[in-house]
C-alpha positions in Angstrom: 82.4 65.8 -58.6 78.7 64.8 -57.2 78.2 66.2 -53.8 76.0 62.9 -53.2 76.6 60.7 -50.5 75.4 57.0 -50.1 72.6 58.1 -48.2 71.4 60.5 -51.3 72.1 57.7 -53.4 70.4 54.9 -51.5 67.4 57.1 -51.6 67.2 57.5 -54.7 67.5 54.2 -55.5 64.6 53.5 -53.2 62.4 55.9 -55.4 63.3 54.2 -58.5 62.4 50.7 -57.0 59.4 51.4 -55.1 57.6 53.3 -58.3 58.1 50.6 -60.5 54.9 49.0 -60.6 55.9 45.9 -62.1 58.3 44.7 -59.3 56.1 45.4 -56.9 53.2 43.3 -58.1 55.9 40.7 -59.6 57.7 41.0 -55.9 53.8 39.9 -54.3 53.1 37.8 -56.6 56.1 35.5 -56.2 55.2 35.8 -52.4 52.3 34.6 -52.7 53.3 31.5 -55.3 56.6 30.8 -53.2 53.6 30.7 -49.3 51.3 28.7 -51.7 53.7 26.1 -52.7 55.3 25.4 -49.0 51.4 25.2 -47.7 50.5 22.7 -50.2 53.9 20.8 -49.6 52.9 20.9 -45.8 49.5 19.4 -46.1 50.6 16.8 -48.7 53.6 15.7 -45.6 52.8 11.9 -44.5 56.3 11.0 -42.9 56.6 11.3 -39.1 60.3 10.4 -39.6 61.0 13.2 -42.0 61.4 16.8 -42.2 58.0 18.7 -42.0 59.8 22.1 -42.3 62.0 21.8 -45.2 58.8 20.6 -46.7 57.0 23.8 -45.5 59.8 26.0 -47.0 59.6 23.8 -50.3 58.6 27.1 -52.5 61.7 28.5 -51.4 62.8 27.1 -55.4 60.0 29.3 -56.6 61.0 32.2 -54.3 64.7 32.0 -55.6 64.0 32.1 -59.0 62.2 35.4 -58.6 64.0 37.6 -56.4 67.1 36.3 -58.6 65.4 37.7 -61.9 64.2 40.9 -60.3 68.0 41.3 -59.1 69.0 40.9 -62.4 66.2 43.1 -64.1 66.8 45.8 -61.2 70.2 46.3 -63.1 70.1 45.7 -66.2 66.6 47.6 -67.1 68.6 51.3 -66.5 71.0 49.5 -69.5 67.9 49.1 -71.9 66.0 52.2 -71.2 69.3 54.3 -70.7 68.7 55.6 -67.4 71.9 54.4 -66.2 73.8 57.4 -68.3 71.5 59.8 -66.1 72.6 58.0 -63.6 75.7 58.1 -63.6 76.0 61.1 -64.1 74.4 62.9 -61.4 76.5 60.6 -59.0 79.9 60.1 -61.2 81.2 57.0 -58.4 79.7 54.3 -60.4 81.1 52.0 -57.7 78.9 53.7 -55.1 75.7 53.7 -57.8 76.1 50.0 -57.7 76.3 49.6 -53.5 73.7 51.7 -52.9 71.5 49.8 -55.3 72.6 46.5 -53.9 72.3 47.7 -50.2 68.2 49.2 -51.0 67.2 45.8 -53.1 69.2 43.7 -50.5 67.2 45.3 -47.6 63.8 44.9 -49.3 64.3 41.5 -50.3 65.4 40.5 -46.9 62.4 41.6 -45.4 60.2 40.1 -47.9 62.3 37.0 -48.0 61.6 36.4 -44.1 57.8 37.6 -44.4 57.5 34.7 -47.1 59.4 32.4 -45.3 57.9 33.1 -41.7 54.5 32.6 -43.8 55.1 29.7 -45.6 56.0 28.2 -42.5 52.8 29.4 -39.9 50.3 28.8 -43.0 51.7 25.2 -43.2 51.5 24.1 -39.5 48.0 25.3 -40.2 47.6 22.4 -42.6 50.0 19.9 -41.7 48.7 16.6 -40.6 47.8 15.7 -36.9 50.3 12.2 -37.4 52.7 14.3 -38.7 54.9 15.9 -35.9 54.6 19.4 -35.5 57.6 21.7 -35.5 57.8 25.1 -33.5 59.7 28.1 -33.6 60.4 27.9 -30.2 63.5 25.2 -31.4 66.5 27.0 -32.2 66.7 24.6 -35.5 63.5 25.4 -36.1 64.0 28.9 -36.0 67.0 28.8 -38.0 66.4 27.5 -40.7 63.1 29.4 -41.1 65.2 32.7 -40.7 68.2 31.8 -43.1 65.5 30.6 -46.1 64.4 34.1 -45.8 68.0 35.5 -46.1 68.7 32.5 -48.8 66.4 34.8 -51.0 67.8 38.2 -50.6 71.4 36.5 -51.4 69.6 35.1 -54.6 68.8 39.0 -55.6 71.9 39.9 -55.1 73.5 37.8 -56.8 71.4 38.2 -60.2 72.3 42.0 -59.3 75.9 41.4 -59.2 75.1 38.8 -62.9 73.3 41.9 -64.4 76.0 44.4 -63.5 78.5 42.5 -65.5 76.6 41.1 -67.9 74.2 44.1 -68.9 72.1 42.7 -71.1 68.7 40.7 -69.5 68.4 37.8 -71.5 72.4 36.7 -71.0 72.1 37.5 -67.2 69.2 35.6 -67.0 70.4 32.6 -68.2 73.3 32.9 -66.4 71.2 33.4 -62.9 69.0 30.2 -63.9 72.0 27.9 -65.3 74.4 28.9 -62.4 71.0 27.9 -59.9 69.7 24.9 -61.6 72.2 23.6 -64.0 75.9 23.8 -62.6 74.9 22.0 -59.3 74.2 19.0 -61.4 77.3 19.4 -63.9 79.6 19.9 -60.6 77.9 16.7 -58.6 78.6 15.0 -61.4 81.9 16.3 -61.6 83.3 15.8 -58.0 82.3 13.9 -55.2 81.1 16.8 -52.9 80.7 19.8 -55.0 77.3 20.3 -54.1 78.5 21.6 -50.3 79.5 25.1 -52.5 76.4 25.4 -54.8 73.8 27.8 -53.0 70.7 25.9 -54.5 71.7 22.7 -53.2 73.4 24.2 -49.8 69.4 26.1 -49.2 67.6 22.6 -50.0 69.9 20.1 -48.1 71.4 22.7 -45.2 69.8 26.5 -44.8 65.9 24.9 -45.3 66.5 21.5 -43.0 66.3 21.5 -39.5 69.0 18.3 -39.6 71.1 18.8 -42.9 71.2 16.3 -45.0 74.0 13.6 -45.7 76.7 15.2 -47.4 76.4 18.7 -46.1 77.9 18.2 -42.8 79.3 21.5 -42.2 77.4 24.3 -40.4 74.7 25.6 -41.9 76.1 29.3 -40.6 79.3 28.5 -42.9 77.2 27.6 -45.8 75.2 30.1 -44.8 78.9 32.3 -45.6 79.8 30.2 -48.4 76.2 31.6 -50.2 76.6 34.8 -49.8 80.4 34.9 -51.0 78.7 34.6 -54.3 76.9 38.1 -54.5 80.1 39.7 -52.7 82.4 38.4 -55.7 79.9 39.5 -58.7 79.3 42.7 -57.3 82.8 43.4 -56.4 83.4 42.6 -59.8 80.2 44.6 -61.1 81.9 47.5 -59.4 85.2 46.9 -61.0 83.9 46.9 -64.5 81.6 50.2 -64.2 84.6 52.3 -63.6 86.2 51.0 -66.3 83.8 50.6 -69.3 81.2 53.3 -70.6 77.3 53.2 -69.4 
């Protein structure tokens, strides 16, 4: 039995993640995309009736898309190269492998995820038009909803994590990530009156992002905010289930 504990393995998950070149300059990248699009979002803003920082936090549907492939990729690249049999066994808990993986990419892409949004969000007052009223962080619902489009992100990673640890193979998990963001909240809308208060994409547009949610999403952003992140606590619950029981 390893003699590694989650700190050991948490670090070495850190080394594996930080001397990957490719997510790092795919991680700025989509940092940069996801600032870019919320600026240009805020300068094109005309309504003074409206919402001028959902509209600054508009690249947050770039954002997601990227931290939820990088989860996925994070995971399922030790399947396709066959590190994960290296892996596992210098640390024979596979269940704690996956935690410590989840806990390292979750940390990083939390802090990333509030840089971007706390950016997106400065750069676009920067721009936004004088007729156009200007929000401040110094308004709780302000505040809020900058902070939770951050964490928003970081639940995204995680859940194409918790995708790629079932699924194991990039291509599947990917499509699975995409189709569960972008094509089940239309399939369950048009399927019940409602639905779209328990799809994350939707909940982050219409209630996490918006400083007054939306029509239909009446509960409290801090319960959707829950209701998000039950989705990368199931898959990786399950993730961990299915590594003990199934070969690397």
């Amino acid at each position: 039995m390893s003699g590694y504990g989650f700190r050991d393995v948490a670090r070495m998950e850190w080394i594996k993640l930080r001397t990957l070149r490719s997510t790092t300059w795919v991680l700025a990248a989509g940092m940069c995309v996801t600032v870019a699009l919320g600026v240009v979002a805020g300068y094109n803003t005309r309504s003074v009736t409206g919402d001028p920082t959902s509209n600054m936090l508009a690249g947050i549907a770039f954002g997601q898309v990227i931290t939820g492939v990088l989860g996925v990729l994070t995971m399922t690249s030790e399947y396709s190269s066959g590190l994960i049999r290296s892996t596992l066994a210098a640390v024979p808990r596979r269940p704690l492998v996956l935690w410590a993986k989840a806990a390292v990419f979750g940390a990083v892409t939390m802090v990333l995820g509030e840089i971007t949004a706390f950016a997106s969000f400065g750069l676009g007052i920067a721009v936004l038009r004088s007729s156009v009223p200007h929000p401040a962080l110094s308004d709780g619902s302000v505040l809020r909803a900058v902070a939770m489009t951050g964490a928003y992100l970081a639940l995204v990673g995680l859940t194409g994590l918790g995708i790629g640890a079932i699924v194991r193979h990039s291509a599947a998990a990917v499509a699975l990530l995409v189709g569960g963001l972008f094509v089940l909240p239309v399939v369950a809308g048009a399927a019940a009156v409602g639905a779209g208060k328990f799809m994350p994409e939707l909940i982050a547009g219409n209630s996490l992002a918006a400083v007054k949610p939306v029509s239909g999403f009446s509960w409290s952003p801090w319960l959707e905010l829950g209701i998000t992140a039950l989705y990368p606590a199931v898959l990786l619950a399950a993730g961990g289930w299915l590594l003990v029981r199934r070969d690397a």
